[in-house]
N, C-alpha and C positions, 0 to 999 in steps of 0.2 A: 502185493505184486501188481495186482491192476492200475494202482494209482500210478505206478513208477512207468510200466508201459504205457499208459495215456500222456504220462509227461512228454516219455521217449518219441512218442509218437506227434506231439505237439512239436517238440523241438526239429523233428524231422519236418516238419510242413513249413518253418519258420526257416529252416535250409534250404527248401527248393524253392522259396519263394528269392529268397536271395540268392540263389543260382539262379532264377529265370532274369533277378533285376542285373546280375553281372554278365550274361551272356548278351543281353539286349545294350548292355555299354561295352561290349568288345565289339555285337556288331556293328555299332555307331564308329566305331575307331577302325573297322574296315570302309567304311564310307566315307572317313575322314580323309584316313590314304587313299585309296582311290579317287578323290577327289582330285587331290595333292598330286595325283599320278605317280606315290611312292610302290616301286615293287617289291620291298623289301619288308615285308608283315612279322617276322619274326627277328624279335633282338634277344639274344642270349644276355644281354647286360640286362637289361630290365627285367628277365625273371631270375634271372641269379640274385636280384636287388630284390626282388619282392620274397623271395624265397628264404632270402638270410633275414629277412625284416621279422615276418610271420615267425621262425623258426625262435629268433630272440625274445619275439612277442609270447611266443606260445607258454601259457600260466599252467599247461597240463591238463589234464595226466596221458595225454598221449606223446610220443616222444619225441624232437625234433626230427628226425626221419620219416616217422608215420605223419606228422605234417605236411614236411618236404612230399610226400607219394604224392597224398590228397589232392595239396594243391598245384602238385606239376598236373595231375588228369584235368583238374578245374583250368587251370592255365591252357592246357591241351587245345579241350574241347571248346574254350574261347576261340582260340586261334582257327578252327575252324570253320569259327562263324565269319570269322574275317574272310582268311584264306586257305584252306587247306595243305600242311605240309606234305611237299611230295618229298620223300625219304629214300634213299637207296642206301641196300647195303649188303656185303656177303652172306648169298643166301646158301642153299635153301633154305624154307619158312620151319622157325627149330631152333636156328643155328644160335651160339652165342652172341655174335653180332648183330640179330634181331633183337634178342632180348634188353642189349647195350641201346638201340635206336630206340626202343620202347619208353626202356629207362630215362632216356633223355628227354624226347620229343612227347611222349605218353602216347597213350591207345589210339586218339582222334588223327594222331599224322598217318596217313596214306603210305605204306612201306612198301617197297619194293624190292626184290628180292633180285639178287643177277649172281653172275655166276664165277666171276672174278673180281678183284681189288680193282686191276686198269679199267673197267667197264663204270666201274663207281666213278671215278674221275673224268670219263668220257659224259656219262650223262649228268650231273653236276657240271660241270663244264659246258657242254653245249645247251645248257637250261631244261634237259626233260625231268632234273628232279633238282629241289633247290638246298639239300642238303644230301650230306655223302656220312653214314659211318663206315671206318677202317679199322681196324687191328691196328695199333701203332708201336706198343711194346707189348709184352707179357713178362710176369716176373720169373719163370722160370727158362724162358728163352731167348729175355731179352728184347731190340728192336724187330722192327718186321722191315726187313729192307724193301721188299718190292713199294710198300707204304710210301716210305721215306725219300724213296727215288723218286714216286710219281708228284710227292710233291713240288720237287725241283723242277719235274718237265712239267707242270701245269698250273697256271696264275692264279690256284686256289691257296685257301689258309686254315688254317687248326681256329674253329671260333665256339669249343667246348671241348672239355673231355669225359667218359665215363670210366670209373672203376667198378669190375664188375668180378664178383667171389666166382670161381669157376669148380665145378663140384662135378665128378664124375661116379657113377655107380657100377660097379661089377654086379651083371647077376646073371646067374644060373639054374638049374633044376638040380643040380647035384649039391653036396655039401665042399664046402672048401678044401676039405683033405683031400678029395676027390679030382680036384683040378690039378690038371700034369704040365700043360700052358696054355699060356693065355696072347693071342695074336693082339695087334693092337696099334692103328696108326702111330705114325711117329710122333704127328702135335700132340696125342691126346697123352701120351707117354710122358710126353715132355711137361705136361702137364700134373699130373698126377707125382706125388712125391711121395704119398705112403704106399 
């Protein structure tokens, strides 16, 4: 067992040594652009590309997903060193749509929390944050129309999507036989099908 943890632990040194050499070439590539005077630091085509690459690459034994996680934080936390994503999305800090922006952007983008869908596309829009998540469908209720409308009134675009499993938990102190009713938002309703 010692031998295998000094391996583990050797190969763990040989990782951050190649995260300090890839975070020092992401921040060359923020200096590149700003050079360039481009302000647009993040391209959804190029990690969608690096992500399906690594995924095909990947010889195991972790699994195409557990890849995809790793290296969206690693890609993240690049991006930061460039340029920090500033993120908005229906908050409160909690909500599903945090966790969707998470998923996408990873831990190092700068989330911002507001308190309706039109306020996403107001800041997005007037540049305080340079991406926006929304609700756009859900599978058991369908489109989100305020979504779909603010598209039209404003000269943004869909430039990712996430799918995100939505899992709600009943809990109580009592035993389930015990339970007479159960009050319960309408989306959260709509959501839940057992």
């Amino acid at each position: 067992m010692p031998e295998l943890r000094a391996a583990i632990d050797a190969v763990d040194g040989e990782i951050l040594h190649l995260l300090a050499e890839r975070g020092r070439l992401a921040a060359e590539v923020g200096e590149v652009k700003r050079a360039a005077d481009e302000t647009n630091f993040y391209h959804p085509d190029r990690e969608s590309e690096i992500l399906r690459r690594l995924m095909a690459e990947n010889p195991g034994p972790f699994s195409a997903e557990q890849i995809a996680t790793i290296f969206r934080e690693i890609i993240s936390a690049g991006l930061a060193l460039e340029e920090p994503l500033q993120v908005a999305y229906l908050g409160p800090a909690g909500t599903f749509t945090q966790m969707a922006a998470q998923k996408h952007f990873g831990r190092a983008a700068v989330l911002q929390p507001t308190t309706g869908i039109a306020e996403i596309f107001r800041l997005v829009d007037s540049g305080q944050a340079q991406f926006g998540v929304v609700p756009v469908e859900n599978s058991t209720e369908g489109s989100v129309n305020l979504s779909l409308d603010l598209l039209l009134d404003y000269p943004l675009h869909i430039c990712g999507e996430v799918q995100l499993r939505i899992v709600h938990n009943l809990a109580a102190k009592c035993s389930m036989d015990a339970i007479q009713r159960v009050y319960v938002h309408y989306q959260t309703r709509a959501q839940c099908r057992q």
